[in-house]
C-alpha positions as CSV (number, residue, x, y, z in Angstrom):
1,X,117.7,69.8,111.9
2,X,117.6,65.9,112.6
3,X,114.9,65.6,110.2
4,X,117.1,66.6,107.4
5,X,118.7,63.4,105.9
6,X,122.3,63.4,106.4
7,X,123.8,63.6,103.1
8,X,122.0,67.6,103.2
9,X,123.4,67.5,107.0
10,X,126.8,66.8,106.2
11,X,126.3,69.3,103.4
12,X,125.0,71.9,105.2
13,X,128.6,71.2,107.7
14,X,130.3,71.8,104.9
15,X,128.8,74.8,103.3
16,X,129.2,76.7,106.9
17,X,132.9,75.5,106.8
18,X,133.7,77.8,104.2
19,X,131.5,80.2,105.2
20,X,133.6,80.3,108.3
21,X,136.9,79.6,107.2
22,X,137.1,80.9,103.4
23,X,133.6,83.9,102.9
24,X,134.8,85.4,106.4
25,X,138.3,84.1,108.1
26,X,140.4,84.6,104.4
27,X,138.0,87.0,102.5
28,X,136.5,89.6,105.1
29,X,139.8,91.8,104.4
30,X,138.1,93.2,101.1
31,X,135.5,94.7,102.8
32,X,137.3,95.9,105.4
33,X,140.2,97.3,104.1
34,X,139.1,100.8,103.1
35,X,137.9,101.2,106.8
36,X,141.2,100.2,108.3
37,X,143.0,102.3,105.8
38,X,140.9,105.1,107.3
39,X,141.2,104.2,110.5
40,X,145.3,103.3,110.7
41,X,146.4,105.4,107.9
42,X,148.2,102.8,105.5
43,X,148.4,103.2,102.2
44,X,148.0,100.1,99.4
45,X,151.8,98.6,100.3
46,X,151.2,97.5,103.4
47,X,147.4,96.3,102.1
48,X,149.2,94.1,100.2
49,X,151.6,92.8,102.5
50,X,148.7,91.9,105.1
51,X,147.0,90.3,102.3
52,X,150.2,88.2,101.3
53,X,150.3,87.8,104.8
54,X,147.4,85.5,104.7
55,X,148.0,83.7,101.4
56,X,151.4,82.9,102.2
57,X,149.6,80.9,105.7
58,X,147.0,79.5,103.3
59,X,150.0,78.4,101.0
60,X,151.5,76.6,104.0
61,X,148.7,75.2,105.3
62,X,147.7,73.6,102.3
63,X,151.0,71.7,102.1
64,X,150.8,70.8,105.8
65,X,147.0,69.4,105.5
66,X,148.1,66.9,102.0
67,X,150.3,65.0,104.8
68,X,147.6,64.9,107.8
69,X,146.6,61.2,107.9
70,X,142.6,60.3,107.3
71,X,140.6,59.5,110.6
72,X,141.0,61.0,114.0
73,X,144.1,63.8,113.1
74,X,141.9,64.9,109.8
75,X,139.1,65.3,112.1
76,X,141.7,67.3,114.7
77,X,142.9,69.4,112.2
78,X,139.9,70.3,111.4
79,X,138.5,71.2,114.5
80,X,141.7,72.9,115.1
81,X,141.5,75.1,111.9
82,X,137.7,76.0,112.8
83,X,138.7,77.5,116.1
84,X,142.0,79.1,114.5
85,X,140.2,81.0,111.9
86,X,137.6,82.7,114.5
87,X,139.8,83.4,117.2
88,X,142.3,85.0,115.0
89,X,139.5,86.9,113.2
90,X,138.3,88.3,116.4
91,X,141.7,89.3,117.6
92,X,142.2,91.4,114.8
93,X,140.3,93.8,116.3
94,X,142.3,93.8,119.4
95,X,145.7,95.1,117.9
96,X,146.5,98.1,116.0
97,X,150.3,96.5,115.4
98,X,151.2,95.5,112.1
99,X,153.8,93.3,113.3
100,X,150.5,91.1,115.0
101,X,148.2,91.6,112.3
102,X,151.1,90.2,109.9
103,X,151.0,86.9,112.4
104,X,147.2,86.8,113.0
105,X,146.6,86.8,109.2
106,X,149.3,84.7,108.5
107,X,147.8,81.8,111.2
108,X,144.4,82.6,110.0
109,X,145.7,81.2,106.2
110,X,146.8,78.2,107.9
111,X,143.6,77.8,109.5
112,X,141.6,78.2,106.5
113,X,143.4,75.7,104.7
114,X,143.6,72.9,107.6
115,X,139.8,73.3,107.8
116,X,139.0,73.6,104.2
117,X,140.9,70.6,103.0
118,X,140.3,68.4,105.9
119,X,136.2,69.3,105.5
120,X,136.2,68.7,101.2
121,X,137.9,65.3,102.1
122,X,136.0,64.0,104.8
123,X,132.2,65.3,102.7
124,X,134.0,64.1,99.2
125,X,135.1,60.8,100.4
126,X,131.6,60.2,102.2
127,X,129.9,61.3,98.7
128,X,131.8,59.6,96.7
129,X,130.9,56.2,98.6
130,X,127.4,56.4,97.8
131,X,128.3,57.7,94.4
132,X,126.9,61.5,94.7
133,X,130.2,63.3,93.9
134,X,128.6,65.6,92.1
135,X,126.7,67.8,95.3
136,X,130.3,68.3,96.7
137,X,129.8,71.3,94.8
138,X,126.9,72.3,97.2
139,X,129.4,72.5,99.8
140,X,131.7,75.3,97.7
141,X,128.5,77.7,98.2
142,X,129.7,78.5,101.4
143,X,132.6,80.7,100.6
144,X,130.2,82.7,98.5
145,X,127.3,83.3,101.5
146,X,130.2,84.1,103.7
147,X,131.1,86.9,101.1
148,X,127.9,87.9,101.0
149,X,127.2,88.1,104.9
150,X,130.3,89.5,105.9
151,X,130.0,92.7,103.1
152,X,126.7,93.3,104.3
153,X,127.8,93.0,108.1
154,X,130.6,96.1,106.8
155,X,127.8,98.1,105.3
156,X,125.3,98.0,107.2
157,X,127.0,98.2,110.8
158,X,129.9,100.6,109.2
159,X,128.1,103.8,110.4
160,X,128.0,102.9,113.9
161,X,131.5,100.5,114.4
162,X,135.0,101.2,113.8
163,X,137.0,98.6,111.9
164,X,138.1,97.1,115.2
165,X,134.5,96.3,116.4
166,X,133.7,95.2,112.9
167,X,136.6,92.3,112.9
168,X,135.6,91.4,116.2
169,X,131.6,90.9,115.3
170,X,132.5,88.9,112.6
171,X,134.5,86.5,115.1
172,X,131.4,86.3,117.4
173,X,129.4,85.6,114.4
174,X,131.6,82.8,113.1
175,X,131.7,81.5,116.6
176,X,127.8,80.6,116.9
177,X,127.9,78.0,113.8
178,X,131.0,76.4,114.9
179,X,128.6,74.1,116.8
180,X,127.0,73.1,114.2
181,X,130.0,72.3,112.1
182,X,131.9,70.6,114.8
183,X,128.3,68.3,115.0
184,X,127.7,67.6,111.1
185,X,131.7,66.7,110.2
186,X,133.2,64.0,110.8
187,X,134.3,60.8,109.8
188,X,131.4,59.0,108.8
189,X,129.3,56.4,106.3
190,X,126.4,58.1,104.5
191,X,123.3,55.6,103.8
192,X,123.2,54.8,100.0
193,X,121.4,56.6,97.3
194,X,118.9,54.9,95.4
195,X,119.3,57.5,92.2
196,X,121.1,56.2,89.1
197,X,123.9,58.1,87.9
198,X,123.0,60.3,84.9
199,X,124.9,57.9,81.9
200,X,125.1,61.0,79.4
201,X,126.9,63.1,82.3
202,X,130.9,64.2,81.2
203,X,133.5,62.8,83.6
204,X,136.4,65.0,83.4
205,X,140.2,63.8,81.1
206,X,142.7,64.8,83.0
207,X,145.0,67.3,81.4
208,X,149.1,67.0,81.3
209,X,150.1,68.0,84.3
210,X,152.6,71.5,84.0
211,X,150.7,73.6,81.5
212,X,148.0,73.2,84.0
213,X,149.9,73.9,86.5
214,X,151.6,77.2,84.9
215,X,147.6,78.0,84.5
216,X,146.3,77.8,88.0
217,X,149.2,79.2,89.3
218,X,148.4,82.1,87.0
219,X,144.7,82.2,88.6
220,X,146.0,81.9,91.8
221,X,148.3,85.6,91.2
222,X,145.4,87.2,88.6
223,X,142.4,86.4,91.1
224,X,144.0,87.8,94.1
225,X,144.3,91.2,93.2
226,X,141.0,91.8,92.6
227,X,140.2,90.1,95.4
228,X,141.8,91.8,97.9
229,X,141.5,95.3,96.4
230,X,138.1,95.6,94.2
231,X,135.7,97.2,97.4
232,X,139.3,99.6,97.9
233,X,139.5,100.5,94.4
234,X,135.6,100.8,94.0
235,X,135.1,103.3,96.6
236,X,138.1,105.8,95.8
237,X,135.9,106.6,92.3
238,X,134.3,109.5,92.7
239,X,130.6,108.9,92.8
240,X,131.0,105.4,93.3
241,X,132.0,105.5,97.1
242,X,128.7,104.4,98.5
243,X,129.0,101.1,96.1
244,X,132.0,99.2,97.1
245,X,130.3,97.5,99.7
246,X,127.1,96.1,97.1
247,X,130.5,95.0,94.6
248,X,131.5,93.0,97.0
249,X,128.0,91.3,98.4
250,X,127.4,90.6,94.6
251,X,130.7,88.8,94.3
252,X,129.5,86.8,97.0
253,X,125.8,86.1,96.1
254,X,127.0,85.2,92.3
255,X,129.5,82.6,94.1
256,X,126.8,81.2,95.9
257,X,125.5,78.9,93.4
258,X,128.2,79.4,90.8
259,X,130.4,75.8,91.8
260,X,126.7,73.9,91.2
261,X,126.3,75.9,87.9
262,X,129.7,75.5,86.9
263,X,129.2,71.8,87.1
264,X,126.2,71.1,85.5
265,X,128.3,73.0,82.3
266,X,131.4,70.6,82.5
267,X,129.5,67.5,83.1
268,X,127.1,68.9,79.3
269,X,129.5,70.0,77.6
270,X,132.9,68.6,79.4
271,X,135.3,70.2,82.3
272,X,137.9,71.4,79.8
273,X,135.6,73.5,77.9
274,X,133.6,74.6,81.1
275,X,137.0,75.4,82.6
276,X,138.2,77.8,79.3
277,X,134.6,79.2,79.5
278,X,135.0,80.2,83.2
279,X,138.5,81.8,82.6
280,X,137.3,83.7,79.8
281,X,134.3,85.0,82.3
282,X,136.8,85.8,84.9
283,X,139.1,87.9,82.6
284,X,136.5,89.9,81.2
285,X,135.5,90.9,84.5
286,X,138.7,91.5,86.5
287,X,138.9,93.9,83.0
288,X,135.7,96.0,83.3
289,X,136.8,98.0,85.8
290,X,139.7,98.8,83.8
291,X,137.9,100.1,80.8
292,X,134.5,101.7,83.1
293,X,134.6,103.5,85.9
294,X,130.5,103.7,86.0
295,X,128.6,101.6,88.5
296,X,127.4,99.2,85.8
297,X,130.7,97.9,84.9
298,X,131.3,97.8,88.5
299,X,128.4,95.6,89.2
300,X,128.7,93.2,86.4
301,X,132.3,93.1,87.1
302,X,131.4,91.2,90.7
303,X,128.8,89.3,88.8
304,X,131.6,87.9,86.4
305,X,134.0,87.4,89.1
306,X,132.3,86.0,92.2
307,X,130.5,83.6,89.7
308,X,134.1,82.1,88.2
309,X,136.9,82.3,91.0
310,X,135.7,79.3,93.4
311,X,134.5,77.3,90.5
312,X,137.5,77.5,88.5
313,X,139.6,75.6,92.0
314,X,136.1,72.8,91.6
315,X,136.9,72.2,87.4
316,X,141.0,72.3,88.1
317,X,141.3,70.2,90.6
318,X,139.6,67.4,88.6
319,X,141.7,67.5,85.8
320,X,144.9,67.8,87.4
321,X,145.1,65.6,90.7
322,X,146.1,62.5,89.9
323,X,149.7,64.2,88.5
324,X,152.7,63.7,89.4
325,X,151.9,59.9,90.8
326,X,148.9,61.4,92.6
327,X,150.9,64.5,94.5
328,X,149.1,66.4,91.6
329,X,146.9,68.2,94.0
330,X,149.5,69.4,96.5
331,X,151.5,70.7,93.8
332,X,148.7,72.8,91.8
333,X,147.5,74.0,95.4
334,X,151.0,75.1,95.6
335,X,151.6,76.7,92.8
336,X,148.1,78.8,93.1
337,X,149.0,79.2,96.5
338,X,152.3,81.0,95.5
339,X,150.6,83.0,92.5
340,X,148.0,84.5,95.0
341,X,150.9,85.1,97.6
342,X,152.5,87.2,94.9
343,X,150.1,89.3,93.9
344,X,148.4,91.4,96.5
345,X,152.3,92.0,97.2
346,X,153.1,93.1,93.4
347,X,150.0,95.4,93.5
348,X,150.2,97.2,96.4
349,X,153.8,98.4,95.8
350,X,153.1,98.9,92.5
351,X,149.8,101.3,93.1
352,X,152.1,102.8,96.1
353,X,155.2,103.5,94.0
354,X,154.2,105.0,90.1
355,X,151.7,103.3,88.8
356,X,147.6,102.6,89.8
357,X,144.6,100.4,90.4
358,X,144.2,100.4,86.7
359,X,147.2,98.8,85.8
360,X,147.4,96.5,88.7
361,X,144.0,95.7,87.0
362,X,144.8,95.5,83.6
363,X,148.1,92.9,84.7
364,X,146.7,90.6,86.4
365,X,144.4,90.1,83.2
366,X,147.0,89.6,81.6
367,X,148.3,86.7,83.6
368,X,144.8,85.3,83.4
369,X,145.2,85.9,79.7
370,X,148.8,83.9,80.1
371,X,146.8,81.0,82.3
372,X,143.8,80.6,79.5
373,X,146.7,80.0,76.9
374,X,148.3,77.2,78.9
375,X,145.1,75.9,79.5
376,X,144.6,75.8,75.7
377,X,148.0,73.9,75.1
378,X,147.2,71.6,77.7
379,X,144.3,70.8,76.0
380,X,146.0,70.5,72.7
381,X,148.0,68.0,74.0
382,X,146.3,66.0,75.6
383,X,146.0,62.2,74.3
384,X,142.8,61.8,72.0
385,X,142.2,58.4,74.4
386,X,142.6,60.2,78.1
């Protein structure tokens, strides 16, 4: 690996990050949670608390990481998170309390987002000095291969290991990169690029600050619920129980390249527009479920999905952070952070009291649906000389 030059080595640092952290440590509940429904007898309520559970630690850990100074207690926190997120994914296969798994998931959000945001800032800042922003969105890959590896772990070792021995392979497996993270990030210069900037490439405007912000929070509840209950909902159709895994693996191979593609759009034809696109992907799919229950909705569905949800976080973020006197990114990470808390919650009493997947479904679109038309007023007002 030392012969790779180390802007791809601090890349490749990165994109294991949040394949550690984000594809497995926050996202390997999807997969996962029809078998522990099996095997522990819950029903969607308490899915949705556990999954709160984790968003609410991401939530706070995000807040906690905007105040972590740069240098050695960045690079400690993210160490820290790295170790957090596997042990605590491992040890939920050592518990069958929900009280434990309420605290395990909860620490595990705050190690995701220690790690996360300390990693992006160390690999941003490092880019940005040699003036190759643009491959941060290499690094954003990761959460989509950890997706994709950790569904394919569930179906493919599913016939032979309980959910227990499923959370703890995972752990193991997330345990042998951590070397390789802990080696490639760090505090450190990159050596200068010799490539030119691209002068016909779109820089993004930023946007005023609250209708964006009532927007991502809205992405932060309408995402989630898919999230967290698409492989669930997938395999209770009848006929369709043998694809909930594949829904989920697709999410995760569409995410794989989806921050890079995403980008190359909004620097053509500018981050606002790529951004609207993207929601309008996004709600489509968390819809197609909704209005098919065939395999082929399914299927595109996690195509639509997996190739919008990290990228719209990579267009926001842009356009939004230096708010609010420059607190603009702790506040939009908060907001999102409270919308995601909120609706794996929402859902799973509502599918456990009267209503269904359907319309937990079908109203979460509609928040999306409340989120694009923000993100259209935003626009709208936005000086003609940002």
């Amino acid at each position: 690996m030392r012969a790779m030059h180390p802007t791809n080595r601090m890349l490749l640092g990165g994109f294991l990050t949040l394949a550690i952290v984000m594809g497995v440590g926050r996202f390997y509940y999807t997969p996962l949670l029809p078998l522990m429904q099996r095997d522990y007898g819950f029903g969607p309520d308490i899915a949705g608390i556990v999954a709160a559970a984790n968003f609410a630690g991401y939530l706070v850990g995000s807040l906690m990481a905007t105040v972590v100074s740069r240098g050695a207690p960045r690079l400690a926190a993210f160490r820290v998170g790295i170790v957090a997120s596997i042990v605590t994914t491992f040890a939920m296969g050592l518990t069958d309390d929900l009280a434990l798994w309420l605290v395990l998931r909860t620490v595990s959000g705050l190690a995701s987002a220690f790690a996360m945001i300390a990693a992006a800032g160390m690999v941003a800042e490092a880019l940005a000095a040699i003036g190759a922003e643009a491959r941060l969105s290499w690094m954003f890959g990761g959460v989509g291969i950890g997706i994709a590896g950790s569904g394919l772990l569930v179906h493919f070792a599913a016939p032979f290991i309980d959910s227990a021995g499923l959370w703890m392979a995972a752990g193991l497996l997330t345990a042998i990169l951590a070397p390789i993270v802990f080696i490639e990030i760090g505090e450190r210069d990159l050596p200068a690029t010799l490539r030119a900037p691209d002068p016909r490439r779109r820089v993004p405007r930023p946007l005023p600050f609250w209708p964006l912000m009532l927007n991502y929070s809205c992405e932060g509840l309408g995402y989630s619920v898919f999230a967290t209950f698409i492989v669930a909902i997938v395999k209770s159709r009848p006929g369709l129980e043998g694809m909930g895994d594949w829904v989920w693996i697709i999410a995760g191979l569409a995410g794989l390249p989806s921050c890079l593609f995403w980008s190359r759009m909004a620097e053509r034809f500018g981050f606002s527009a790529a951004l609207m696109a993207a929601y309008a992907a996004q709600i489509v799919g968390v819809l197609l479920p909704v209005a098919s229950d065939s395999g082929a909705a399914a299927l595109v569905a996690a195509v639509l999905f997996g190739g919008t949800f990290m990228a719209i976080t990579l267009l926001t973020i842009p356009l939004g952070r230096h708010g609010l006197g420059g607190r603009g990114f702790a506040v939009l990470t908060a907001g999102f952070g409270l919308g995601q808390m909120l609706g794996p919650l929402i859902a799973g009493f509502l599918v456990a009291g009267d209503g269904n997947y359907d319309m937990a479904l079908a109203g979460s679109a509609a928040v999306l649906g409340i989120g694009l038309v923000a993100l259209a007023v935003a626009i709208r007002m936005r000086p003609a000389t940002v």
